[in-house]
C-alpha positions as a printed NumPy array, in Angstrom:
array([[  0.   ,   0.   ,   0.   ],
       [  1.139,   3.19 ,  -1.078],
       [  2.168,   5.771,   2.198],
       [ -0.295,   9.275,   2.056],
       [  3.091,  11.241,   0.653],
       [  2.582,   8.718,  -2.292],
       [ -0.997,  10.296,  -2.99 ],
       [  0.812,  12.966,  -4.908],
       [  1.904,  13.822,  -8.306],
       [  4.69 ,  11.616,  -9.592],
       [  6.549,  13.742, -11.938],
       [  8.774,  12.418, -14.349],
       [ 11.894,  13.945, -14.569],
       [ 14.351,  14.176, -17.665],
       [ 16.907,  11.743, -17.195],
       [ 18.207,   8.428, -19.03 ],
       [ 15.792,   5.315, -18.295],
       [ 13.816,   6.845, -15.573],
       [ 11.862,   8.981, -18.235],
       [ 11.443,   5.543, -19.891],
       [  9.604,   3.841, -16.712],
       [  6.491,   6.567, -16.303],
       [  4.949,   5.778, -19.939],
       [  5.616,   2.406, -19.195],
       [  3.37 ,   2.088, -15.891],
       [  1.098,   4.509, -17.94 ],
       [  0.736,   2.085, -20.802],
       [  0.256,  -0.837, -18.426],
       [ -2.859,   0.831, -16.114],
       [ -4.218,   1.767, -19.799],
       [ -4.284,  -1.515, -21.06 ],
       [ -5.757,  -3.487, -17.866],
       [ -8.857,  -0.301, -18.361],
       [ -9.111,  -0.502, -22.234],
       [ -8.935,  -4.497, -22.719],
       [-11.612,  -4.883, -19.059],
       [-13.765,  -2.618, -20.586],
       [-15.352,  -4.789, -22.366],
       [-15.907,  -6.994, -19.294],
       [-16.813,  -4.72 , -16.511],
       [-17.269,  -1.58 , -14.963],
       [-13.911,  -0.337, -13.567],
       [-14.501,   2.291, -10.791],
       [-10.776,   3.91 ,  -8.998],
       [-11.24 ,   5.063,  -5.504],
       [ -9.826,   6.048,  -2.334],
       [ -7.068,   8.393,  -3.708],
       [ -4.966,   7.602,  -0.375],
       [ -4.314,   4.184,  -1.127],
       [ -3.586,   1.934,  -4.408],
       [ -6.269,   1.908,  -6.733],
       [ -9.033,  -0.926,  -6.528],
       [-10.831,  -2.25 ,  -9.506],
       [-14.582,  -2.932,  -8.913],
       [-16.765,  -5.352, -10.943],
       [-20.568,  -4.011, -11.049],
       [-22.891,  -6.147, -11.213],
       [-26.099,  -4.371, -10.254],
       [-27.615,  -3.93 , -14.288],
       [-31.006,  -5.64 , -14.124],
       [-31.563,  -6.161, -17.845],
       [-30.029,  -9.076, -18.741],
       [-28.884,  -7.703, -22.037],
       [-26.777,  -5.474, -20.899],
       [-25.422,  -6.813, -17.229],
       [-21.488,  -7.06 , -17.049],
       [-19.582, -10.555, -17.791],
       [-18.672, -12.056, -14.56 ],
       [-14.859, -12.686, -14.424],
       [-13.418, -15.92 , -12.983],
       [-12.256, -15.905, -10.029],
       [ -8.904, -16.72 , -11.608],
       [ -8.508, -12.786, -13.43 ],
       [ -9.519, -11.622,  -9.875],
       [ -6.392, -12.755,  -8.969],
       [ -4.78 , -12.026, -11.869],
       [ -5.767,  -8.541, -11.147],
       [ -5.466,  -7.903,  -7.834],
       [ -1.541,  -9.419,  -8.337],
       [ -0.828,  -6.726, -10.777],
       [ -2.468,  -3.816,  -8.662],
       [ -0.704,  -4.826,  -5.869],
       [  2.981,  -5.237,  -7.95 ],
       [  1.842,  -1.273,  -9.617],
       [  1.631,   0.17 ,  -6.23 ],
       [  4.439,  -1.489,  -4.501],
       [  6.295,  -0.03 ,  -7.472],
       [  5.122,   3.587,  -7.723],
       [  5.42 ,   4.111,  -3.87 ],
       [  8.866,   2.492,  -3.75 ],
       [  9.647,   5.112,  -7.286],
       [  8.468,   8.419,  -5.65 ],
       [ 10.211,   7.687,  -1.498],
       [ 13.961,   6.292,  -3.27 ],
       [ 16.684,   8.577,  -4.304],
       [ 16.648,   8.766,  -7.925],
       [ 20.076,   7.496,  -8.602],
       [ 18.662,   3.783,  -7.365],
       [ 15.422,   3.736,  -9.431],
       [ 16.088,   2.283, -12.257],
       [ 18.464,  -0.662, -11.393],
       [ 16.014,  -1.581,  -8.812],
       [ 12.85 ,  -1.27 ,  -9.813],
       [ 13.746,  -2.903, -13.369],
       [ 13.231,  -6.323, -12.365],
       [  9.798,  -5.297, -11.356],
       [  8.892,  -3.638, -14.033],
       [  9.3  ,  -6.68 , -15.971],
       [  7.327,  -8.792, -13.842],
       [  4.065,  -6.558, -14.104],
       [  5.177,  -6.696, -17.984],
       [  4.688, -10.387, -17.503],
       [  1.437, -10.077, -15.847],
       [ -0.363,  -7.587, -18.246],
       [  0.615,  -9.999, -21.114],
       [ -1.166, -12.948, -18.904],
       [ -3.967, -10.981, -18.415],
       [ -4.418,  -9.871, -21.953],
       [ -3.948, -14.068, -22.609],
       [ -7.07 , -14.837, -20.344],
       [ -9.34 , -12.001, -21.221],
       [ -8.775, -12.692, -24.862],
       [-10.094, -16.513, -23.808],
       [-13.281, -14.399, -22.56 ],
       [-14.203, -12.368, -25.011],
       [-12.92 , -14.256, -27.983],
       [-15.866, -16.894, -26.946],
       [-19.081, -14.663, -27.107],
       [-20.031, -15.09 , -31.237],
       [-19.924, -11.893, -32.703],
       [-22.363, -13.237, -35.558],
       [-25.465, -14.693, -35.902],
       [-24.6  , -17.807, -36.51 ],
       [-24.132, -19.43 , -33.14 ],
       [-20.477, -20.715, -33.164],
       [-18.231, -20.163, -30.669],
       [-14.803, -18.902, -30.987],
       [-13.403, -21.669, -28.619],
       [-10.72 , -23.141, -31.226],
       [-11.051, -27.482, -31.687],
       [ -7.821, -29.004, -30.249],
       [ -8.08 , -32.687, -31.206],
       [ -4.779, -33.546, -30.123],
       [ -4.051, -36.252, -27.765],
       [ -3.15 , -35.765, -24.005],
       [  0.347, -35.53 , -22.935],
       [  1.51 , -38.725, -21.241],
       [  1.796, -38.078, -17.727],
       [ -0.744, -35.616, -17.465],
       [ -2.694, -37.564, -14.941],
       [ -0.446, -37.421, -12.814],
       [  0.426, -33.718, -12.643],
       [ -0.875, -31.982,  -9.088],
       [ -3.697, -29.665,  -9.573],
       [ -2.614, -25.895, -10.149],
       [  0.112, -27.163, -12.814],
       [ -2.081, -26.417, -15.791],
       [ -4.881, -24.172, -15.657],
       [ -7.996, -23.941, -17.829],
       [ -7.487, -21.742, -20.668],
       [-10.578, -22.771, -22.915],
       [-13.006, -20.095, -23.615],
       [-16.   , -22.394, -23.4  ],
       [-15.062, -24.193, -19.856],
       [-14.189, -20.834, -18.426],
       [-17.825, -19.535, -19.358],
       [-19.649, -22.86 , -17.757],
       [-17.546, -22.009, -14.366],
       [-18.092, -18.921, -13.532],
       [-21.041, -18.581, -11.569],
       [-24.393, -17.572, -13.084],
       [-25.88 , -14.736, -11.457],
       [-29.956, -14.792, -10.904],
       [-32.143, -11.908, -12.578],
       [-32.556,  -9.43 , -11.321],
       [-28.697,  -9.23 , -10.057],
       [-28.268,  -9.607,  -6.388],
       [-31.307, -11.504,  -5.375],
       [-31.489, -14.668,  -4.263],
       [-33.896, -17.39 ,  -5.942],
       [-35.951, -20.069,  -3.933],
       [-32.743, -22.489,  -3.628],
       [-31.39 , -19.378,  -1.343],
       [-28.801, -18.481,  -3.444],
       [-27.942, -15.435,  -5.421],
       [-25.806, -17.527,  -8.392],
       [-26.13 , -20.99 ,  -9.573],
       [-22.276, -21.971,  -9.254],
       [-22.038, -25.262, -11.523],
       [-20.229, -28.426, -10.685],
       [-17.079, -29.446, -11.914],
       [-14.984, -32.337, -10.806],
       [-11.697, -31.883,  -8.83 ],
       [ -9.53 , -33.91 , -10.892],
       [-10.166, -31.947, -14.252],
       [ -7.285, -30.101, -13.616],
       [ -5.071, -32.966, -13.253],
       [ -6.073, -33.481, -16.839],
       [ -6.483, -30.102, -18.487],
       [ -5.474, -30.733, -21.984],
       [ -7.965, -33.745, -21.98 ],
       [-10.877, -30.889, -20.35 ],
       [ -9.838, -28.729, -23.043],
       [-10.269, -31.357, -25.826],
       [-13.807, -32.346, -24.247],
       [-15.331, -28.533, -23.915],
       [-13.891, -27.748, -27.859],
       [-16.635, -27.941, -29.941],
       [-18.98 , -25.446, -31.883],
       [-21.609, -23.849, -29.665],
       [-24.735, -24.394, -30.991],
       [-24.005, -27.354, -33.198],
       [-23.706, -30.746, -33.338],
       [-21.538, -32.133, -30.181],
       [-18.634, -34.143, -31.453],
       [-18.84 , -38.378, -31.108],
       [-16.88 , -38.348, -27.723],
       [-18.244, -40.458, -25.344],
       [-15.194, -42.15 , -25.086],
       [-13.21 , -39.139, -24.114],
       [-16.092, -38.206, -21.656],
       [-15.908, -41.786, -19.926],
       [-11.966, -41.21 , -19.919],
       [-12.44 , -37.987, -17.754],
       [-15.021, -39.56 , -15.654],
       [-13.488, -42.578, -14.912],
       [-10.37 , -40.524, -13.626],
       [-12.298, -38.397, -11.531],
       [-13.104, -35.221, -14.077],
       [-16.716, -36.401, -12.704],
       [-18.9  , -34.381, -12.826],
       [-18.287, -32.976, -16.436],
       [-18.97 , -29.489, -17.523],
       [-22.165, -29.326, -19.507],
       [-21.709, -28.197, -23.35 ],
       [-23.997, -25.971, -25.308],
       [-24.336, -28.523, -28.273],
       [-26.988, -30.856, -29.473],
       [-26.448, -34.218, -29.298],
       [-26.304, -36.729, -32.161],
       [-28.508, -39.654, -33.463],
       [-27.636, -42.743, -35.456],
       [-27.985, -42.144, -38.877],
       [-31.187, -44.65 , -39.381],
       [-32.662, -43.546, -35.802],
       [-35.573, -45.836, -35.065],
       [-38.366, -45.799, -32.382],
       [-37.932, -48.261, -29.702],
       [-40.101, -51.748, -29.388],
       [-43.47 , -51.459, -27.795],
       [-43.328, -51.643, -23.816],
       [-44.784, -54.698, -23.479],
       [-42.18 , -56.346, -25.743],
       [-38.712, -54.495, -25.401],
       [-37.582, -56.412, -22.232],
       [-36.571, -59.472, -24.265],
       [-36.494, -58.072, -27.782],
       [-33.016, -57.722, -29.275],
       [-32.353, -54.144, -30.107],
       [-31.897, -52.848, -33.82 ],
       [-28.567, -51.949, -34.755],
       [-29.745, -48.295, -36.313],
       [-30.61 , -46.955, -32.761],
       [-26.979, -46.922, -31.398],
       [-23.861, -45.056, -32.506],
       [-21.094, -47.909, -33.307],
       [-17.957, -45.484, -33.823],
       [-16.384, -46.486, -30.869],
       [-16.613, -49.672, -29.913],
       [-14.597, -52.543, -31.462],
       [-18.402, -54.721, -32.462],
       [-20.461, -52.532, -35.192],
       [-23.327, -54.944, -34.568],
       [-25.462, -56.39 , -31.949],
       [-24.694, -59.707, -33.246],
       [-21.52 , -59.241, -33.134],
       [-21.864, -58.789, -29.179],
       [-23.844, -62.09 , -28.984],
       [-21.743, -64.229, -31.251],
       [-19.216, -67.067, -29.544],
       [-17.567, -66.737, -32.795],
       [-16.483, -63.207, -31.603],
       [-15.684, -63.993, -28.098],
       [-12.193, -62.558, -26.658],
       [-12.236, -59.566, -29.804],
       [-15.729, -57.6  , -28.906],
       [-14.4  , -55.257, -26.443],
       [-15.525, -56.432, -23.518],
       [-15.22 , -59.066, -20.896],
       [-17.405, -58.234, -17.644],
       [-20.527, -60.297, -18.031],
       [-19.63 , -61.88 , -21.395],
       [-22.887, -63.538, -22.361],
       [-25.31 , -59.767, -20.836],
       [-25.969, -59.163, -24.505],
       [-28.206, -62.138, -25.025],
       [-31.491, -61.832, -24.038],
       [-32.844, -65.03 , -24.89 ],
       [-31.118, -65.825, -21.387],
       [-34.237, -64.332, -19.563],
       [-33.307, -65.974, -16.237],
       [-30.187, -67.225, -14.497],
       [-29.532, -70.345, -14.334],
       [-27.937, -71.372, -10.422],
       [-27.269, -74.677,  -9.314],
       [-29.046, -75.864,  -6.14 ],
       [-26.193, -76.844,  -4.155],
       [-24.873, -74.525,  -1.95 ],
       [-21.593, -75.63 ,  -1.576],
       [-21.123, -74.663,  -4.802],
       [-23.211, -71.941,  -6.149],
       [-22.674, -68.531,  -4.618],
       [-25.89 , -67.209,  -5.84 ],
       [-29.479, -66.489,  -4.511],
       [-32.194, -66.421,  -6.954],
       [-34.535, -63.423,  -7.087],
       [-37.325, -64.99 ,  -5.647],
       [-35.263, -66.251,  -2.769],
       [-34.123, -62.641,  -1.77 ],
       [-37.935, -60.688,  -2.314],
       [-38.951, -63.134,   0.003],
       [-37.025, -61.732,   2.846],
       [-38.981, -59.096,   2.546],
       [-42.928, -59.503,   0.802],
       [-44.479, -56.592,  -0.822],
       [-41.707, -54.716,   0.619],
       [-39.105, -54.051,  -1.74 ],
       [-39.935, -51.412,  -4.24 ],
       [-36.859, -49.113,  -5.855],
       [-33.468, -50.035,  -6.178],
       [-29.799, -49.762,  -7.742],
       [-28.076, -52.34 ,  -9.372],
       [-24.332, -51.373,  -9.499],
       [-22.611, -53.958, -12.277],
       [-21.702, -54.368, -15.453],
       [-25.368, -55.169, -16.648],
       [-27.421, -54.426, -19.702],
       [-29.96 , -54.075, -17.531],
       [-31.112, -57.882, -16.998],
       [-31.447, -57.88 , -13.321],
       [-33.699, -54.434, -13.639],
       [-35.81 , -56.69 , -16.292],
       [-36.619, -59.262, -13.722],
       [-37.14 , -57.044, -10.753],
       [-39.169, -55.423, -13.008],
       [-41.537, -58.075, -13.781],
       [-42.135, -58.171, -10.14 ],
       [-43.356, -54.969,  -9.913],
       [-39.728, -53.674,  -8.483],
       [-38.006, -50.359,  -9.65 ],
       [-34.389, -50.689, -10.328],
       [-32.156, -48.342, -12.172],
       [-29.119, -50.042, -13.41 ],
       [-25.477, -47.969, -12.847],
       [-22.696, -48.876, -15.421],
       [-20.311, -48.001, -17.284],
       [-20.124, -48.416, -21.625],
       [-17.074, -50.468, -20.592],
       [-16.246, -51.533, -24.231],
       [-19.954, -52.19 , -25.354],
       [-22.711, -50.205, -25.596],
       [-24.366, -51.033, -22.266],
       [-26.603, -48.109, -21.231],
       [-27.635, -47.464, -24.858],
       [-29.232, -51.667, -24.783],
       [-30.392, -50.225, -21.331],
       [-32.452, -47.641, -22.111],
       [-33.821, -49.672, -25.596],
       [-34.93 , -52.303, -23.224],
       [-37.276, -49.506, -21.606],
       [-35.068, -49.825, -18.492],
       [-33.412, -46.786, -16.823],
       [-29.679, -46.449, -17.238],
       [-28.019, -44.468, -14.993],
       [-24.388, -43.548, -16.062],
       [-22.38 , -43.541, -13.388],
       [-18.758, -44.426, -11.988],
       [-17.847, -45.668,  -9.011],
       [-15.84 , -42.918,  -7.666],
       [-19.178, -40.424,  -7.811],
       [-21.827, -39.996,  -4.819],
       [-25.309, -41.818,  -5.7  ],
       [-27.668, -39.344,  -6.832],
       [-30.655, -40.466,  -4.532],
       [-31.383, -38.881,  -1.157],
       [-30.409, -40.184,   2.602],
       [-32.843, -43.177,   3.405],
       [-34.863, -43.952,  -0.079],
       [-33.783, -46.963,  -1.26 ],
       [-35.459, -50.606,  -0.845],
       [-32.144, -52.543,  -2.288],
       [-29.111, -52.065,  -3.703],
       [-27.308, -55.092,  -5.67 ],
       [-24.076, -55.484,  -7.007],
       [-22.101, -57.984,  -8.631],
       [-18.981, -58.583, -11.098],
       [-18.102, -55.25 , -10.261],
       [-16.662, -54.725,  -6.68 ],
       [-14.255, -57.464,  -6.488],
       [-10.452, -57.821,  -5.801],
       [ -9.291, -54.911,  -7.352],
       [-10.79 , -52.248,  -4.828],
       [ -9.151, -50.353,  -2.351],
       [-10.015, -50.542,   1.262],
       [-10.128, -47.145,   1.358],
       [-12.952, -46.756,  -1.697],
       [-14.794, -49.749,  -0.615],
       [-15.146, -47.624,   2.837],
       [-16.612, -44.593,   0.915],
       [-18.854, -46.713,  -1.459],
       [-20.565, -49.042,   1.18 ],
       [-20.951, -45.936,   3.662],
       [-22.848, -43.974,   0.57 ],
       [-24.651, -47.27 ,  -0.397],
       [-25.758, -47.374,   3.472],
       [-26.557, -43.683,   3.505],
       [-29.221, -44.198,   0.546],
       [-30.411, -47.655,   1.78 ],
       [-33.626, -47.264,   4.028],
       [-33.909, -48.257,   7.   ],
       [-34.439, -52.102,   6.991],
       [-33.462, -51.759,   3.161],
       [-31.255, -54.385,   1.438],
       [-27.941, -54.876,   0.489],
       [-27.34 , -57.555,  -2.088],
       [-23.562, -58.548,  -2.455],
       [-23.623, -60.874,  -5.925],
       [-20.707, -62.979,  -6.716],
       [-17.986, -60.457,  -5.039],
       [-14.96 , -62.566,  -5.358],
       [-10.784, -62.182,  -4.905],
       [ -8.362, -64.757,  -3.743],
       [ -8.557, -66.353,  -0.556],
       [ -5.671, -64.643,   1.909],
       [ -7.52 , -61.116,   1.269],
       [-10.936, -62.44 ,   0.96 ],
       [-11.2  , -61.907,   5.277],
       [-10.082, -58.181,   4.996],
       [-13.193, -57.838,   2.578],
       [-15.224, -59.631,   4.776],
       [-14.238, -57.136,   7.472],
       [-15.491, -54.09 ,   5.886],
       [-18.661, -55.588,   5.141],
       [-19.137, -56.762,   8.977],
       [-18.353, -53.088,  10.21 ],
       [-21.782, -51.796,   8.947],
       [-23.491, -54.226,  11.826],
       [-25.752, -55.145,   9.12 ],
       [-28.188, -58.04 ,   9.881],
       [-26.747, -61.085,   7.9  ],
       [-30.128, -62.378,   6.287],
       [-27.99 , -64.682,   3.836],
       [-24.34 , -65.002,   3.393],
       [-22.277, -67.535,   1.411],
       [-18.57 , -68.254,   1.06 ],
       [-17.556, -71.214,  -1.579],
       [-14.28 , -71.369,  -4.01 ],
       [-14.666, -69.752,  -7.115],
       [-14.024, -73.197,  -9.63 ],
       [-12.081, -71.477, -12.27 ],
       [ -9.153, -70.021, -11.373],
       [ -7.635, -73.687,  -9.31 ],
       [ -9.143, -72.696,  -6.383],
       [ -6.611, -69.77 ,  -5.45 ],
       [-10.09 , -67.466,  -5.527],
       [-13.3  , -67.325,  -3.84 ],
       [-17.228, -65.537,  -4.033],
       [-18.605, -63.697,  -1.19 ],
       [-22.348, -63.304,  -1.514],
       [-24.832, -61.892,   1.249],
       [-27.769, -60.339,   1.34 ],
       [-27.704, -57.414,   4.925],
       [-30.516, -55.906,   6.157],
       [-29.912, -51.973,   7.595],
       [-30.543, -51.911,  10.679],
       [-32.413, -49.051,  12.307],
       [-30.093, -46.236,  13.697],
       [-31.912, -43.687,  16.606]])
């Protein structure tokens, strides 16, 4: 901050460089005023201290309110006024045979700062269309992520496409300054914390022409999701159809009806057929593995051996019997095209169905079955409130590979949306048999009620593995 004595004039003697550094600072205060005045108000005040920009945001017509800035130019800013003022106080109290080899070294840095400033409001204003036809200046970068980048901390690369920084910044209400009925006086939208370990892979994802036709990336959305960019920006483009788009099977017939190939977009996975998916001539080269036979729906029920020594299943029937006329919603959490949700659903039982596309087009057969897909990873919170749930049911999907650690976090969210009383329906977890107790642990420390729970080897791997399947009741916490 700048002492009182530094509220007056600065005058700029003749002399060598020093007459040099006054047009500079000049030039520099210019250009953060000319290039933000597209962008906001600026208003200087209190003359006794270092000028303060100030963002108005009080227009009510919508047509002519301010651009928000990012919170990242507020910094931006506020760096360079404080570098300007440390630098004309410090010019005015030294002797002036010291000013310029001292203060030449800052000088350069605020150079350094107006040109990254001038970088990110270009980003800004370069994005709003100046015509009318609806595409935004955010330039397509369709090259491939730098190896490593997951691994960078977050800070290392910052966002720097026009697009993204628009969906962050928070969207103020109309009129300005009043709150709407959620209490709030923006909507500030969600973004995962991991998207900036993986900017250039963000920046890929949020290039696209504004108003058009969103490019065929699912598979670069799943990438960011499945590393924890979850939840994704949204995008202002409309999505795309198959080329031969047809309506769905009646209700009473899509449950078992093998979808047509014309209603789903191919591009990316390895099959470009549904029979290609179903075929044991294709086996081992369609792209997936998890639940190899899902695809065929002439399998309409499962077929599990009687003996429980061997069989680590429970049969549908079995379970809803724990509870009659009880169990009404649900989750199934698997690698599923939605067969489980078909059954329950011939019961009268609600079940969306979580997965991933994880090589196959699973949540497109989904929602052609006239089942609800819900696309989800593992890492995310459910999307259904404390206490609503009647079941949840997983299998194939939690197994030996988890953490500790995550399989904390996702049975303690799976328990916060169970009901009270609800069910939780471990299917066919399995790993090998000297870690198979810690897993066993984590499942005990919930002091769930153990309605059913099974233990036998799993037969094809020479006995080194085994299932786990249980079905816990929640108990009742006052």
């Amino acid at each position: 901050m700048l002492k009182k004595s530094s509220s007056r004039s600065l005058q700029c003697r003749p002399g060598g460089l020093l007459t040099m550094l006054c047009p500079l600072l000049l030039i520099s205060l210019l250009t953060v005023v000319i290039l933000s005045s597209d962008v906001s108000y600026l208003h200087f005040f209190d003359t006794k201290t270092l000028p303060h920009l100030f963002f108005d945001t009080s227009a009510n017509d919508i047509s002519h309110s301010p651009i928000v800035l990012p919170y990242s130019l507020h910094s931006q800013i506020s760096n360079l006024q404080t570098q300007l003022g440390a630098l004309l106080g410090q010019l005015h109290n030294e002797s002036s045979e010291s000013k310029v080899a001292k203060f030449s070294d800052q000088v350069l840095r605020v150079a350094v700062s107006v040109d990254k400033l001038v970088n990110s409001l270009s980003s800004i204003s370069g994005n709003a269309p100046t015509s009318g036809d609806g595409v935004s200046r955010v330039e397509e970068d369709l090259s491939e992520a730098g190896e490593g980048e997951d691994q960078e901390p977050p800070g290392v690369k910052v966002f720097n496409t026009g697009e993204l920084h628009e969906y962050t910044s928070p969207k103020l209400n109309r009129p300005s300054g009043k709150k709407n009925f959620l209490g709030v006086e923006a909507i500030s939208p969600s973004i995962g914390l991991a998207c900036a370990h993986m900017a250039t892979t963000i920046k890929r994802f949020m290039s696209y022409k504004m108003y058009g036709m969103c490019p065929d990336d699912w598979d670069l959305a799943q990438k960011l999701i499945t590393s924890g960019c979850d939840p994704l920006p949204r995008r202002r483009c409309l999505s795309r159809a198959s080329p031969n788009y047809n309506k769905p099977f009646p209700v009473n017939s899509s449950l078992w009806t093998q979808p047509s190939d014309a209603n789903i977009l191919w591009s990316h996975y390895k099959c470009k057929g549904y029979s290609c998916l179903v075929s044991n001539k294709t086996r081992g080269r369609r792209g997936f593995f998890k639940c190899a036979d899902c695809f065929d729906l002439s399998k309409r029920r499962w077929e599990i051996p009687t003996n429980e020594s061997v069989s680590a299943e429970f049969t549908i029937d079995q379970v809803l019997a724990l509870k009659p006329r009880e169990i009404r919603i649900g989750l199934d959490f698997s690698p599923t095209t939605g067969t489980f949700a078909a059954l329950m659903k011939e019961r009268n039982v609600t079940i969306a169905s979580a997965t991933l596309n994880l090589g196959a087009p699973f949540n497109e057969v989904i929602a052609l079955r006239g089942l609800l897909p819900l696309y989800l990873s593992i890492g995310s919170r459910l999307p259904f409130f404390d206490n609503t749930l009647d079941i949840i049911h997983s299998t194939l999907f939690l197994d030996g590979w988890i953490g500790k650690e995550l399989l904390q976090f996702v049975l303690f969210d799976w328990d916060r949306a169970l009901r009270p009383k609800g069910l939780l329906w471990v299917d066919r977890f399995f790993c090998s048999k000297e870690v198979m107790k810690l897993y066993l642990d984590e499942f005990e420390s919930l002091s769930y009620k153990k309605l059913l729970w099974r233990v036998v080897p799993k037969t094809d791997k020479d006995g080194d593995e085994l299932f786990f399947s249980a079905v816990l009741e929640k108990p009742i916490r006052r």
